[in-house]
MOPAC internal coordinates of N, CA, C and O (Angstrom, degrees):
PM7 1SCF
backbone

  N    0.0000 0     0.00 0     0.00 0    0    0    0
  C    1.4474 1     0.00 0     0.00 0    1    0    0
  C    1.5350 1   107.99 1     0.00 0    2    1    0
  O    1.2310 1   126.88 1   -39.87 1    3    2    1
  N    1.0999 1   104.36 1   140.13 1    3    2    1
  C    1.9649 1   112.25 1   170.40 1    5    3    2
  C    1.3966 1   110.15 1   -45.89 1    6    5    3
  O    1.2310 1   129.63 1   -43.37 1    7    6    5
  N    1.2822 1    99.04 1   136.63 1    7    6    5
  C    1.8167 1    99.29 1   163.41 1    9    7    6
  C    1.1956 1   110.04 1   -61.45 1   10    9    7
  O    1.2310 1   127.00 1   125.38 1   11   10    9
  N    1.3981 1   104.14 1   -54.62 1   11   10    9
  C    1.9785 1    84.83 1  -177.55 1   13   11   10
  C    1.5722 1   134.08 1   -73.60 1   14   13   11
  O    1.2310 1   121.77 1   177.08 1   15   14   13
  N    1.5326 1   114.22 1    -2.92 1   15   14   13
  C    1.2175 1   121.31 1   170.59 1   17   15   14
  C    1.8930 1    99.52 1   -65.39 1   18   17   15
  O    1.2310 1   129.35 1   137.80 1   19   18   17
  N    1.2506 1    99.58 1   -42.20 1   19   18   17
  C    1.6224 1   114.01 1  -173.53 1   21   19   18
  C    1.6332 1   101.85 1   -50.97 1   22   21   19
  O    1.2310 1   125.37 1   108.08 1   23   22   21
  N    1.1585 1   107.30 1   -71.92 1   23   22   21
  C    1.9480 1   124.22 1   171.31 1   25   23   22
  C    1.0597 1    89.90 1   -37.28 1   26   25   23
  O    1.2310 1   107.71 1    63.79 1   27   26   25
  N    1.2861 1   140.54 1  -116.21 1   27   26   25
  C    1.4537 1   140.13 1  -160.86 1   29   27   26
  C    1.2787 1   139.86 1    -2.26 1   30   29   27
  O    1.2310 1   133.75 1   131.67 1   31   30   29
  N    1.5432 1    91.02 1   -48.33 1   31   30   29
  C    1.5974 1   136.53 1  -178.82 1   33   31   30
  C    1.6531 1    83.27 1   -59.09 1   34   33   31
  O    1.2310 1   128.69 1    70.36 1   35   34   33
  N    0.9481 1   100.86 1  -109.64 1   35   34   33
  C    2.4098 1   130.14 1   171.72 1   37   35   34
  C    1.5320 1    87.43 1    -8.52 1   38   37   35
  O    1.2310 1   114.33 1   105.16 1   39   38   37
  N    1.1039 1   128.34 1   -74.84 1   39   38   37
  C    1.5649 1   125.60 1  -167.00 1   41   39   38
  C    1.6552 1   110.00 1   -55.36 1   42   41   39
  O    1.2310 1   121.64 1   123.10 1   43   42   41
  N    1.3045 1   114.46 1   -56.90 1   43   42   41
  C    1.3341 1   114.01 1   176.97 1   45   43   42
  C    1.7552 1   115.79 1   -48.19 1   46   45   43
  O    1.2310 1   124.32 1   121.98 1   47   46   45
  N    1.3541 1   109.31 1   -58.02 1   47   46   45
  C    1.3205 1    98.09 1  -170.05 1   49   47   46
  C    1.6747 1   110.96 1   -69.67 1   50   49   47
  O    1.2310 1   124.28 1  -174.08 1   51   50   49
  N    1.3934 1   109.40 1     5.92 1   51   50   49
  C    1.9555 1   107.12 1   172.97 1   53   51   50
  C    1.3107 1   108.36 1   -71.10 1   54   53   51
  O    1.2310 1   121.38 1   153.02 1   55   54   53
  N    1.3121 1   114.97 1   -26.98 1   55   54   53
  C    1.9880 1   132.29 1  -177.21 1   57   55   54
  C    2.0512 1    94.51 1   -66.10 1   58   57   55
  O    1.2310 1   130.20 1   152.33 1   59   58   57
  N    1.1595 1    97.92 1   -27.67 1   59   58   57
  C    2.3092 1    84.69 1  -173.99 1   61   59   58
  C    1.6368 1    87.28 1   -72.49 1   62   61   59
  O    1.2310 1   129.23 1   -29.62 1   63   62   61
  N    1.5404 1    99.81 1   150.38 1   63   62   61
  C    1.2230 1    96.05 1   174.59 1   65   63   62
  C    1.9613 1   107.89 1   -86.58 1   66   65   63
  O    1.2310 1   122.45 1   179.50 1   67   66   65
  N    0.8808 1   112.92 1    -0.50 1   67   66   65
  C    1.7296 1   123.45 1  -176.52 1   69   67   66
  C    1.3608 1    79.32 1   -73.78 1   70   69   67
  O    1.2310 1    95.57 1   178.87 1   71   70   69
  N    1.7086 1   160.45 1    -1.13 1   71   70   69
  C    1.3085 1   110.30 1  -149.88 1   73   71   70
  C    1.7022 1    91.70 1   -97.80 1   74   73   71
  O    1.2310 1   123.08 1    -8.38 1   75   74   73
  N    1.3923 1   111.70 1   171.62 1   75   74   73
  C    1.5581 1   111.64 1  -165.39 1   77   75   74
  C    1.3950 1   105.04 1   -83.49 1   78   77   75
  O    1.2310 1   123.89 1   -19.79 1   79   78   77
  N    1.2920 1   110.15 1   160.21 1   79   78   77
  C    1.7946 1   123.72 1   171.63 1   81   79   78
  C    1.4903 1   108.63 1   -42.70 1   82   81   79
  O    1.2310 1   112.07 1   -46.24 1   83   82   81
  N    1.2511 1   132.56 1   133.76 1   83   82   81
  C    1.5243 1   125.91 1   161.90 1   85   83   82
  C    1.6779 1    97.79 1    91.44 1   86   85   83
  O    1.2310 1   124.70 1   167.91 1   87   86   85
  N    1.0892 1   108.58 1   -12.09 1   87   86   85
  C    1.8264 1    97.48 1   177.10 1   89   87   86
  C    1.5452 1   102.32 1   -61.45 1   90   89   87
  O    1.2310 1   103.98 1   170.53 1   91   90   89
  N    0.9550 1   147.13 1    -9.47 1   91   90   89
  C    1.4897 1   132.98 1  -179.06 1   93   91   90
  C    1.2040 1   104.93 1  -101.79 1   94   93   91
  O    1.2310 1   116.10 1  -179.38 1   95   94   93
  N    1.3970 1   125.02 1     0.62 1   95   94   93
  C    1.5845 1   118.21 1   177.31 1   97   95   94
  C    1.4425 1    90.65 1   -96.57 1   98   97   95
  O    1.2310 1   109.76 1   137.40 1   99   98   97
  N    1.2357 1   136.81 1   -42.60 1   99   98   97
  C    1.6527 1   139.29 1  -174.05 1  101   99   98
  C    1.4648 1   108.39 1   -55.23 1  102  101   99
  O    1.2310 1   126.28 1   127.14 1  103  102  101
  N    1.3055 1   105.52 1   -52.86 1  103  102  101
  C    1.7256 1   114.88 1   161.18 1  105  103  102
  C    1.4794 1   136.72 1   -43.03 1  106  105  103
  O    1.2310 1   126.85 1   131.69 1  107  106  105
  N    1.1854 1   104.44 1   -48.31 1  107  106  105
  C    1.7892 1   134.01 1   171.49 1  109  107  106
  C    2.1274 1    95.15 1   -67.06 1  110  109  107
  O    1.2310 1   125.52 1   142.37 1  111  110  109
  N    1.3516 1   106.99 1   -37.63 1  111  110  109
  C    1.3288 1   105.48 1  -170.93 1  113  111  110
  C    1.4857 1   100.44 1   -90.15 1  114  113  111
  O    1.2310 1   114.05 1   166.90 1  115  114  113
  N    1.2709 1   128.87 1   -13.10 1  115  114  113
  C    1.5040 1   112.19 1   152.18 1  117  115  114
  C    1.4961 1   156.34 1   -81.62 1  118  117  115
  O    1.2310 1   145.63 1   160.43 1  119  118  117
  N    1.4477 1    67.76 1   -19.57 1  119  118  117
  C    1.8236 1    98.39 1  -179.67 1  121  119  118
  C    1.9069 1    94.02 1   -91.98 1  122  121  119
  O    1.2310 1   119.13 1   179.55 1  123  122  121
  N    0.8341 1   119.27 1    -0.45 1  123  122  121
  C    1.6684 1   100.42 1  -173.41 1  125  123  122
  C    1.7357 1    84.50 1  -124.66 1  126  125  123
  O    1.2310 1   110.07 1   168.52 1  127  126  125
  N    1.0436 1   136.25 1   -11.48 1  127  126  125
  C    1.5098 1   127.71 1   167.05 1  129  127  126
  C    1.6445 1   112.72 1   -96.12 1  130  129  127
  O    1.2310 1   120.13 1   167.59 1  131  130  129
  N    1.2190 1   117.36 1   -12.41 1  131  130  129
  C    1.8879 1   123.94 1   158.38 1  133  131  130
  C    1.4612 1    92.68 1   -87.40 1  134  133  131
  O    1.2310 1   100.65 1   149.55 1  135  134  133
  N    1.5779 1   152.72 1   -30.45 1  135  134  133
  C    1.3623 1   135.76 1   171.55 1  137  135  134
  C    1.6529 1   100.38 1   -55.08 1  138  137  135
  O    1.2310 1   131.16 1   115.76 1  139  138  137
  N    0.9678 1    96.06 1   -64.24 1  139  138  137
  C    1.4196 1   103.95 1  -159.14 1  141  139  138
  C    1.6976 1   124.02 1   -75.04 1  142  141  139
  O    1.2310 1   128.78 1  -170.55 1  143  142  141
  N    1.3578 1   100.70 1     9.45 1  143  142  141
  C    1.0863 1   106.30 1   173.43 1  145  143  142
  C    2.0845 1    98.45 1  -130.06 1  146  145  143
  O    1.2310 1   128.89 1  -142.42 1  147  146  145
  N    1.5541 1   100.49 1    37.58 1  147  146  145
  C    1.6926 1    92.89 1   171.41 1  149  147  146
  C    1.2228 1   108.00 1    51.16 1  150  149  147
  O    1.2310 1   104.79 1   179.61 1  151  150  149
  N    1.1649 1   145.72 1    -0.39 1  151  150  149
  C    1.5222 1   134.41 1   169.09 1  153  151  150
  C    1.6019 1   114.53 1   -52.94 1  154  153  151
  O    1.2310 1   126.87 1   130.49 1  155  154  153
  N    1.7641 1   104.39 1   -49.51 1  155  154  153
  C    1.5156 1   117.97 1   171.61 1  157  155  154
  C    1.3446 1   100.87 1  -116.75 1  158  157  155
  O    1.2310 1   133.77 1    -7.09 1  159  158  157
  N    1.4982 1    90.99 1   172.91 1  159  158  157
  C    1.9092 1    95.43 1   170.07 1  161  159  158
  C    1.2612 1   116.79 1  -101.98 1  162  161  159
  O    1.2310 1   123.59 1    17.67 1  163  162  161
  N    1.3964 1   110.73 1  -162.33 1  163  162  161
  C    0.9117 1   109.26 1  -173.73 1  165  163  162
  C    1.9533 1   123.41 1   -80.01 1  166  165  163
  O    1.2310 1   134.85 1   147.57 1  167  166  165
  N    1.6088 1    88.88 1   -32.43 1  167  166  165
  C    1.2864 1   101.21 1   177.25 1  169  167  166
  C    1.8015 1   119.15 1   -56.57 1  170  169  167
  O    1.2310 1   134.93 1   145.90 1  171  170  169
  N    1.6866 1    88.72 1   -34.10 1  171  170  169
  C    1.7054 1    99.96 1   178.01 1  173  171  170
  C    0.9607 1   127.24 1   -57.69 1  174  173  171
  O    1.2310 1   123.34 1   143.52 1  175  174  173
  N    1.4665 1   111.20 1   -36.48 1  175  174  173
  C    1.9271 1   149.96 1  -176.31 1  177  175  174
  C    1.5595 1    87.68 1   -59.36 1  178  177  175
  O    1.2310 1   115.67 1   113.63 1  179  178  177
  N    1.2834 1   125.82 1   -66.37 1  179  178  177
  C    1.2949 1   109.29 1  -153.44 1  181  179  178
  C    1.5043 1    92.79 1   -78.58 1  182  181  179
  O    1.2310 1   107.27 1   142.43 1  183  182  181
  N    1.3324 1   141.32 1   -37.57 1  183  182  181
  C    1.2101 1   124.31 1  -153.72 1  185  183  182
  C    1.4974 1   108.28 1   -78.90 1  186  185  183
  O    1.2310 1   124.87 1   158.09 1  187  186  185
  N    1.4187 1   108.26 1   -21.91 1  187  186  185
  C    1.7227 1    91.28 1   164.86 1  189  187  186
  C    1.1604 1   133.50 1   -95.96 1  190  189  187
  O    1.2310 1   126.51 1  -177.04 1  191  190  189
  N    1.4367 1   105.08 1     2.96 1  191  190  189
  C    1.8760 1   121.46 1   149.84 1  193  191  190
  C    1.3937 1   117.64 1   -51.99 1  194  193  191
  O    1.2310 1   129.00 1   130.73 1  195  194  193
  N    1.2830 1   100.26 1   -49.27 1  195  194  193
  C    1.4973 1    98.00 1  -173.87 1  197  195  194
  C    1.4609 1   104.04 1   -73.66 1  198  197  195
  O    1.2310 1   119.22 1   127.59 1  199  198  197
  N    1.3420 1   119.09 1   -52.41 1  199  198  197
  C    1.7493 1   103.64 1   161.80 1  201  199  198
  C    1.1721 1   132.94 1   -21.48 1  202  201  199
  O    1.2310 1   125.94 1   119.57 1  203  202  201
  N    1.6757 1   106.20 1   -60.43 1  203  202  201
  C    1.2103 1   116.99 1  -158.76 1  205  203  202
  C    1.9529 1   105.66 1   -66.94 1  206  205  203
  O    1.2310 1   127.29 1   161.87 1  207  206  205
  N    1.5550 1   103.58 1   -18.13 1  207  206  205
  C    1.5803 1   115.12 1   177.79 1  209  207  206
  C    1.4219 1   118.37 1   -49.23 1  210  209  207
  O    1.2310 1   121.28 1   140.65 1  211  210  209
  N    1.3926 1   115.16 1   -39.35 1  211  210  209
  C    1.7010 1   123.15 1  -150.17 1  213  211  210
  C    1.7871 1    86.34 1   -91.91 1  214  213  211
  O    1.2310 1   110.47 1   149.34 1  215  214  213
  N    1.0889 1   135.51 1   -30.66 1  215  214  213
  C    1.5214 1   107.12 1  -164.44 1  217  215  214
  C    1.8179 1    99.31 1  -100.35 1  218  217  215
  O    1.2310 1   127.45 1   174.14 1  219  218  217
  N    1.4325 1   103.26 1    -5.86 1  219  218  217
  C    1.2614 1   116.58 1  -161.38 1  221  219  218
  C    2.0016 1    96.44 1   -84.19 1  222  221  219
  O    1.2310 1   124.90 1   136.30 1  223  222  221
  N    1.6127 1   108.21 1   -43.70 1  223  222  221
  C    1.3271 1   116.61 1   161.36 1  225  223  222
  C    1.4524 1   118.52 1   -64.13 1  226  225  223
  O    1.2310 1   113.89 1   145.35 1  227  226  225
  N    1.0785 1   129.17 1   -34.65 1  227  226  225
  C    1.3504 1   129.65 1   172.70 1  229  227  226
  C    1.7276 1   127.71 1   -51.68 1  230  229  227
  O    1.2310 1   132.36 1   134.29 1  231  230  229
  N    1.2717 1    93.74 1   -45.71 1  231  230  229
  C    1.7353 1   109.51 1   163.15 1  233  231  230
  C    1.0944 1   122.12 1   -74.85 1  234  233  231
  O    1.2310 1   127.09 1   162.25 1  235  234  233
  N    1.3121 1   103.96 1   -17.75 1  235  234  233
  C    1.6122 1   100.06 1   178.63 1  237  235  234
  C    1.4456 1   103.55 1   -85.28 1  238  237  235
  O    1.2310 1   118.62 1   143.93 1  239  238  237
  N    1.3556 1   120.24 1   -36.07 1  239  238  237
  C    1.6697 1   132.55 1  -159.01 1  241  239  238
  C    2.1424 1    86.91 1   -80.56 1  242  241  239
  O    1.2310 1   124.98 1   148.30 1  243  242  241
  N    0.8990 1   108.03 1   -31.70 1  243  242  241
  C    1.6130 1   100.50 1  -164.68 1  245  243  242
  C    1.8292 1   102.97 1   -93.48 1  246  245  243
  O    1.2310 1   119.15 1   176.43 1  247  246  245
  N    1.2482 1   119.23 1    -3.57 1  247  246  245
  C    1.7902 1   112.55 1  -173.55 1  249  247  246
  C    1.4177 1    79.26 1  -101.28 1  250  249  247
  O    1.2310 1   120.10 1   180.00 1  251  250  249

């Protein structure tokens, strides 16, 4: 399967509100271990950081 189908995948399900505590650190830990292993680049790295920001602010803004 694509890495980024994978990313997408991980990021999307952070938007259910069921998803568990710390799922955005597991996420952040995939996308920076496909950087770092050349799977994605670098440019990719940041752009699903910044993704990974908005649901990651949301939980924070709603606890």
């Amino acid at each position: 399967m694509s890495p980024h189908i994978l990313i997408d995948e991980a990021l999307e399900s952070l938007e259910h509100p069921d998803s568990p505590d710390g799922a955005q650190k597991v996420v952040l830990h995939m996308i920076t271990n496909m950087m770092e292993g050349s799977v994605i680049s670098v440019e990719e790295f940041n752009h699903y950081c910044k993704r990974l920001l908005k649901p990651t602010r949301q939980r924070k803004e709603a606890s």
